[in-house]
C-alpha positions in Angstrom: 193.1 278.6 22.5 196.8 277.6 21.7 197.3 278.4 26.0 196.9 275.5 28.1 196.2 275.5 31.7 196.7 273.1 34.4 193.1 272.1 34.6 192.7 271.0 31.3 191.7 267.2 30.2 195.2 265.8 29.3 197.2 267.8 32.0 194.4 265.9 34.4 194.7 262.4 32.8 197.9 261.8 34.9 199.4 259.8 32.0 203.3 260.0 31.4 205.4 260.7 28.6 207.0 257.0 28.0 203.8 255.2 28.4 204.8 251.7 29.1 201.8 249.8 29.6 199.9 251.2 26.6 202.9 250.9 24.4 203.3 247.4 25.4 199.5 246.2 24.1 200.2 248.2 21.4 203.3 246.5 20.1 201.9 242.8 21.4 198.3 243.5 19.7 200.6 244.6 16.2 202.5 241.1 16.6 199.1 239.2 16.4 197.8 241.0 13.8 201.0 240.7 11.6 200.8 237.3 12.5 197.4 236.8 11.5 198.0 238.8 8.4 201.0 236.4 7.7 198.7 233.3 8.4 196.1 235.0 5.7 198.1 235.9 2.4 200.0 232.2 3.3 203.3 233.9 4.3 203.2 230.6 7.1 201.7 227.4 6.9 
């Protein structure tokens, strides 16, 4: 089970290792919630 072979899921997802795009909504949808979260506990007015 610890073998992986070409065929499998993730090999065939096509996705590469710096992952731009995803790591960019990640980071912008983390700002808005911080910034929401700020906006909550009345860090900002």
């Amino acid at each position: 089970m610890a073998t992986q072979n070409k065929s499998s899921a993730v090999a065939d997802s096509g996705a590469k290792p710096p992952y731009p795009f995803r790591t960019g909504w990640a980071l912008f949808l983390l700002a808005v919630n911080l910034l929401v979260a700020a906006y909550y506990f009345h860090i900002i007015e």
